[in-house]
Biopython code that builds the backbone (N, CA, C, O; Angstrom):
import numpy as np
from Bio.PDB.StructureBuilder import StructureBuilder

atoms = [
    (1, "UNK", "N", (-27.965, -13.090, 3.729)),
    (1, "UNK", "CA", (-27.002, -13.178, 4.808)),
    (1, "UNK", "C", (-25.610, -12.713, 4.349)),
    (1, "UNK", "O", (-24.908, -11.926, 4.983)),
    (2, "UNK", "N", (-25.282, -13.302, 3.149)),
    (2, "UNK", "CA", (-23.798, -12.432, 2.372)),
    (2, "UNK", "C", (-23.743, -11.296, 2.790)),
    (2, "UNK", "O", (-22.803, -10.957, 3.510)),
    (3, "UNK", "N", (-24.912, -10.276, 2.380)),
    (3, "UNK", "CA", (-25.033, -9.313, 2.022)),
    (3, "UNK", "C", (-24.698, -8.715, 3.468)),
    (3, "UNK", "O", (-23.807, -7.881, 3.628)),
    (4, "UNK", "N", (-25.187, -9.025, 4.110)),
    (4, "UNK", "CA", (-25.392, -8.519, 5.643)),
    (4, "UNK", "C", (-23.995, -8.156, 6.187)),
    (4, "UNK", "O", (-23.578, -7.103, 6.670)),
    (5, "UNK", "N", (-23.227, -9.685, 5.897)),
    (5, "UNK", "CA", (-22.260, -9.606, 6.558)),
    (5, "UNK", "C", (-21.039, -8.915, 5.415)),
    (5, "UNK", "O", (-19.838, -8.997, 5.674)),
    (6, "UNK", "N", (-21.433, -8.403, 4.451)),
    (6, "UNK", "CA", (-20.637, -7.819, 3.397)),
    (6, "UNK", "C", (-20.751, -6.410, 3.994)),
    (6, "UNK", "O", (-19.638, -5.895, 4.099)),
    (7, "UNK", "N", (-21.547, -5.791, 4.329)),
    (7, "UNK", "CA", (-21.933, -4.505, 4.959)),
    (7, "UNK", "C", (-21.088, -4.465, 6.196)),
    (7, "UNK", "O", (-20.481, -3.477, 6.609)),
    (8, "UNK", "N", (-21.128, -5.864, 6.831)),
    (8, "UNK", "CA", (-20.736, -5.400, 8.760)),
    (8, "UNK", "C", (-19.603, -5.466, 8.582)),
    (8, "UNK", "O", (-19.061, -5.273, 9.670)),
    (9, "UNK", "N", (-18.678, -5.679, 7.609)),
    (9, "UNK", "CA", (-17.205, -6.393, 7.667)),
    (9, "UNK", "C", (-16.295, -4.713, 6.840)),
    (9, "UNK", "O", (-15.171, -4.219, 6.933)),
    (10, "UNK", "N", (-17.816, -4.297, 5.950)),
    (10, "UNK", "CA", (-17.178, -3.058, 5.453)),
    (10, "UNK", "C", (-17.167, -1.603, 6.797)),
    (10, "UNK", "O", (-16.369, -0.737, 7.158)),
    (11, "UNK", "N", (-18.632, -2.067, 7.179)),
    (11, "UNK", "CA", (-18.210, -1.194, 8.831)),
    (11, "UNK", "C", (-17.300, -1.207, 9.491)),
    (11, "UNK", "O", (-16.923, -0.255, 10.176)),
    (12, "UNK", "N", (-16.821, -2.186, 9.422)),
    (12, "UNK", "CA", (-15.773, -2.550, 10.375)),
    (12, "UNK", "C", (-14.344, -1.521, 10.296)),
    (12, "UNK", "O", (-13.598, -1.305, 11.252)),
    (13, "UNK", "N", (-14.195, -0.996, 8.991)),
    (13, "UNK", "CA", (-13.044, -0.626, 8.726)),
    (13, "UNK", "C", (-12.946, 0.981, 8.569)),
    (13, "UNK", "O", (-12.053, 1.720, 8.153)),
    (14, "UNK", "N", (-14.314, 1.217, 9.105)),
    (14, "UNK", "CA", (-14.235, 2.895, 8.523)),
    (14, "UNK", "C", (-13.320, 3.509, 9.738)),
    (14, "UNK", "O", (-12.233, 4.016, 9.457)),
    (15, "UNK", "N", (-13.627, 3.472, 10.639)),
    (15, "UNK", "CA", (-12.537, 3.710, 11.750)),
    (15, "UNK", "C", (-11.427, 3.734, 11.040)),
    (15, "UNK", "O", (-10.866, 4.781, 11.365)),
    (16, "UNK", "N", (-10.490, 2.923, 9.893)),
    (16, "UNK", "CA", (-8.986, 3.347, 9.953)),
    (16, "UNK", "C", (-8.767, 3.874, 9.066)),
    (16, "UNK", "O", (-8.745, 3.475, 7.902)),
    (17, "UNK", "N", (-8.493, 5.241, 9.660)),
    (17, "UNK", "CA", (-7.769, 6.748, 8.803)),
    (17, "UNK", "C", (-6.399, 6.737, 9.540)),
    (17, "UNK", "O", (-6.093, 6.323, 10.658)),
    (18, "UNK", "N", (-5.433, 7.521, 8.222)),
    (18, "UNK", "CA", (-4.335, 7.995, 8.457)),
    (18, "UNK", "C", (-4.334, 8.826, 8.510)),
    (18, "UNK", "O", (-5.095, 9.628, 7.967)),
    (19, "UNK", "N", (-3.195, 9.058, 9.411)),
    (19, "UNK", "CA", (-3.306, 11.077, 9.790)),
    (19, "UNK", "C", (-3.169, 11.731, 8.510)),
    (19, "UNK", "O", (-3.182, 10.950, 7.558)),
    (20, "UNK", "N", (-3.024, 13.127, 8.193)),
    (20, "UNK", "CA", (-2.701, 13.964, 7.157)),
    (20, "UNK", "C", (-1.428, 13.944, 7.385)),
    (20, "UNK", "O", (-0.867, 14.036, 8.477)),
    (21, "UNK", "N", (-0.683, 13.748, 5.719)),
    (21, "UNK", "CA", (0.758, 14.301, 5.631)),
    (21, "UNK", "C", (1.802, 12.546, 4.709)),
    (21, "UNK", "O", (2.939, 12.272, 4.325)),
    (22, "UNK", "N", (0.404, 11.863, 4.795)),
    (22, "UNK", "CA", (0.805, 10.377, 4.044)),
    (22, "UNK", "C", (0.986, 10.374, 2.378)),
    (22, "UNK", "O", (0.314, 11.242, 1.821)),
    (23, "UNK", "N", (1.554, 9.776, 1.762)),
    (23, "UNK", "CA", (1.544, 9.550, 0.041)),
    (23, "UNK", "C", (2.695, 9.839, -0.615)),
    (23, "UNK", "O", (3.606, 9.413, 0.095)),
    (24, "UNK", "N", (3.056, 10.249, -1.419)),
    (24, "UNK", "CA", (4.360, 10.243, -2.053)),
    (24, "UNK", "C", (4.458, 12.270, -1.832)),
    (24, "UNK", "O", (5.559, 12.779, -1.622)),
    (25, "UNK", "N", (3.176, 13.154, -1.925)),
    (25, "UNK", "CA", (4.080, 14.372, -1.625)),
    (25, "UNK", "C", (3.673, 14.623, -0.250)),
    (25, "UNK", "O", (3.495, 15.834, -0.125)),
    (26, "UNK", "N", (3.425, 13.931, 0.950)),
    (26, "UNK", "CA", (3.300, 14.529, 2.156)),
    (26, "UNK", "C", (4.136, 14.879, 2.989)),
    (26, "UNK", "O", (5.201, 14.996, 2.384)),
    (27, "UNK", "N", (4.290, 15.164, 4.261)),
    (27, "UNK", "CA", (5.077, 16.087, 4.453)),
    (27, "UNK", "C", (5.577, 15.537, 5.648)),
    (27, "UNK", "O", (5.838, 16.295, 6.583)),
    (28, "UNK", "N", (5.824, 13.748, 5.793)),
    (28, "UNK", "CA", (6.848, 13.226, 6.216)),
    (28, "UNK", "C", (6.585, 11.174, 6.008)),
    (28, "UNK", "O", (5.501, 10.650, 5.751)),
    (29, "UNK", "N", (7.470, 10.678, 6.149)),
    (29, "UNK", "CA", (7.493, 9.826, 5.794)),
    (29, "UNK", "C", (7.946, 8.309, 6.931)),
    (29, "UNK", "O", (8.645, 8.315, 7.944)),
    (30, "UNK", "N", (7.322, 7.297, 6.347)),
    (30, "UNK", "CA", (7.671, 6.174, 7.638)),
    (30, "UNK", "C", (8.450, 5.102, 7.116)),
    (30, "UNK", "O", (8.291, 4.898, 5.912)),
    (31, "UNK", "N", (9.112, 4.495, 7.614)),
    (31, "UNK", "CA", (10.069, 3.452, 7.278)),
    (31, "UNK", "C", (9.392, 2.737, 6.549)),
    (31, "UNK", "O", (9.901, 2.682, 5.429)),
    (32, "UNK", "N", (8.318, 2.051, 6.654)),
    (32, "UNK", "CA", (7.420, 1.092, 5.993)),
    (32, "UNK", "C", (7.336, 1.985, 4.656)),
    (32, "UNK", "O", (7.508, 1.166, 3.753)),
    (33, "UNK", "N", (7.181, 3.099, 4.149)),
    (33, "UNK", "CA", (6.694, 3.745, 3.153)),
    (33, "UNK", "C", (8.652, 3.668, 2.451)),
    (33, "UNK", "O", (9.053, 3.245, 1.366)),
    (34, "UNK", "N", (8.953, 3.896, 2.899)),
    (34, "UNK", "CA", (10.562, 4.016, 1.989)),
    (34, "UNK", "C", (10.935, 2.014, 1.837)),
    (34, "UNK", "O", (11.491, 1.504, 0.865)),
    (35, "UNK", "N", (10.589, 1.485, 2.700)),
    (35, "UNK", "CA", (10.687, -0.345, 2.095)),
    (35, "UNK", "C", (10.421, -0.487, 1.120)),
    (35, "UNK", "O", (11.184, -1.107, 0.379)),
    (36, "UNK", "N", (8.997, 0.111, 0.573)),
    (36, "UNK", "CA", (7.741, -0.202, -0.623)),
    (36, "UNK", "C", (8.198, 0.139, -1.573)),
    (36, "UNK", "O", (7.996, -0.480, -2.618)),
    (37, "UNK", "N", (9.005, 1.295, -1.514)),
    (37, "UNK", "CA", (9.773, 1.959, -2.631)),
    (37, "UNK", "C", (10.993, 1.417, -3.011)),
    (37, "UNK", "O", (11.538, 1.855, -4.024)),
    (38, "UNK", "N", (11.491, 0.565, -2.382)),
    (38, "UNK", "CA", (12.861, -0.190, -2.417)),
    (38, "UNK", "C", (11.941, -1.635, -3.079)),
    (38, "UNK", "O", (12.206, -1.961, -4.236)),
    (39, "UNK", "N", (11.257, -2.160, -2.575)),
    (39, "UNK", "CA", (10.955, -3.490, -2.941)),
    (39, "UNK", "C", (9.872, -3.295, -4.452)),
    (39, "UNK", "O", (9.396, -4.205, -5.131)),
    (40, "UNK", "N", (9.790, -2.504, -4.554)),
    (40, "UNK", "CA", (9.537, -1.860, -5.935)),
    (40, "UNK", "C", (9.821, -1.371, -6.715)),
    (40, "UNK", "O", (9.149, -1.054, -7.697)),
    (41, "UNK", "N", (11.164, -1.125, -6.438)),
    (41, "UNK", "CA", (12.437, -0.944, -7.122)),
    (41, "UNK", "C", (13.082, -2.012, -7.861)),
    (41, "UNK", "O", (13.396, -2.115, -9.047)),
    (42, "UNK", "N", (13.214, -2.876, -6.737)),
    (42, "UNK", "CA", (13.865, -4.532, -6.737)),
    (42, "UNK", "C", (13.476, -5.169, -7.671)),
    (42, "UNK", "O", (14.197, -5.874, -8.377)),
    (43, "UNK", "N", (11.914, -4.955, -7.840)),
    (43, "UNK", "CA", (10.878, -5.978, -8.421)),
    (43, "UNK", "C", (10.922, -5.371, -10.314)),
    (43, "UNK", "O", (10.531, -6.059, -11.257)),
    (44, "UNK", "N", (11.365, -4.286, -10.397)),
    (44, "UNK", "CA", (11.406, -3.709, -11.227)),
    (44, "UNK", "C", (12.673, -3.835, -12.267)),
    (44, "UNK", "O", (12.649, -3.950, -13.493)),
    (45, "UNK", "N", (14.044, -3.762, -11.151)),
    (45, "UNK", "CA", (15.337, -3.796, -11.851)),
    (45, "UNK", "C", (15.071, -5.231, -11.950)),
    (45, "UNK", "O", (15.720, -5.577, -12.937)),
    (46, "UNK", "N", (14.256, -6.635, -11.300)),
    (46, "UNK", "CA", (14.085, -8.189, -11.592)),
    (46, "UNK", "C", (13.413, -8.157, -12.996)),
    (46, "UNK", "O", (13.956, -8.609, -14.005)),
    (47, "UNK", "N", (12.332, -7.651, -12.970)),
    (47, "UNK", "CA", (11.815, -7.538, -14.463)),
    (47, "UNK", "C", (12.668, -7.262, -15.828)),
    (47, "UNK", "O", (12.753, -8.001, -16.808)),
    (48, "UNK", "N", (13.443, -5.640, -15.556)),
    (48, "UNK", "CA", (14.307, -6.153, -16.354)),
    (48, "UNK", "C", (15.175, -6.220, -17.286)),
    (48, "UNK", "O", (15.417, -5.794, -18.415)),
    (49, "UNK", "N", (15.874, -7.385, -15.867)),
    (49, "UNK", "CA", (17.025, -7.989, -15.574)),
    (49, "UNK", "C", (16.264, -9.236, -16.491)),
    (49, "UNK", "O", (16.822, -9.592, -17.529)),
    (50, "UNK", "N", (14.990, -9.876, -16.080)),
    (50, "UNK", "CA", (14.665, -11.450, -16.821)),
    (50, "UNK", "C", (14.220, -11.278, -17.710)),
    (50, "UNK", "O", (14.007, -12.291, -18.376)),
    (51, "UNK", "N", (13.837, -10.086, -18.245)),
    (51, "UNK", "CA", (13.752, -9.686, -19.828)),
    (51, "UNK", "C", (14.603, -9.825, -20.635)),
    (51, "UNK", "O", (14.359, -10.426, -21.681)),
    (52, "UNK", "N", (15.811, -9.314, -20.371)),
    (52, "UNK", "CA", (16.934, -9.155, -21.028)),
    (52, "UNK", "C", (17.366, -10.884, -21.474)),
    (52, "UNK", "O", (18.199, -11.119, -22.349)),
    (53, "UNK", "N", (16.892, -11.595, -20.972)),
    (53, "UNK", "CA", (17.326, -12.886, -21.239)),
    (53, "UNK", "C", (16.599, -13.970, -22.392)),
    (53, "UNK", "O", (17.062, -15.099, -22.554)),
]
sb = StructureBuilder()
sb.init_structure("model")
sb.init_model(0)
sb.init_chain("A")
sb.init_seg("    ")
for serial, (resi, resn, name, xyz) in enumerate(atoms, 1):
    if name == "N":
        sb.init_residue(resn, " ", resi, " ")
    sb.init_atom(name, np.array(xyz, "f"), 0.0, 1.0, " ", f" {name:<3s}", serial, name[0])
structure = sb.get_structure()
């Protein structure tokens, strides 16, 4: 029964594609994609910043 429903839950998701033109060289970009890059930035200058200590 796992198994079953390990399969129907992976069906479930093939439907969601992104258009062409997504990733760091595509050939435009969405607000959500420039956040990720900021809050991964953040998380980065935090690291270190609590290293240094």
């Amino acid at each position: 029964m796992k198994s079953l429903l390990t399969i129907a839950t992976s069906l479930i998701t093939l439907p969601a594609f992104a258009h062409d033109g997504h990733g760091l060289f595509g050939s435009h970009w969405h607000a959500t994609d420039a956040l990720g890059f900021v809050v991964v930035g953040g998380l980065i200058a935090l690291a270190v910043w609590l290293s240094k200590k």
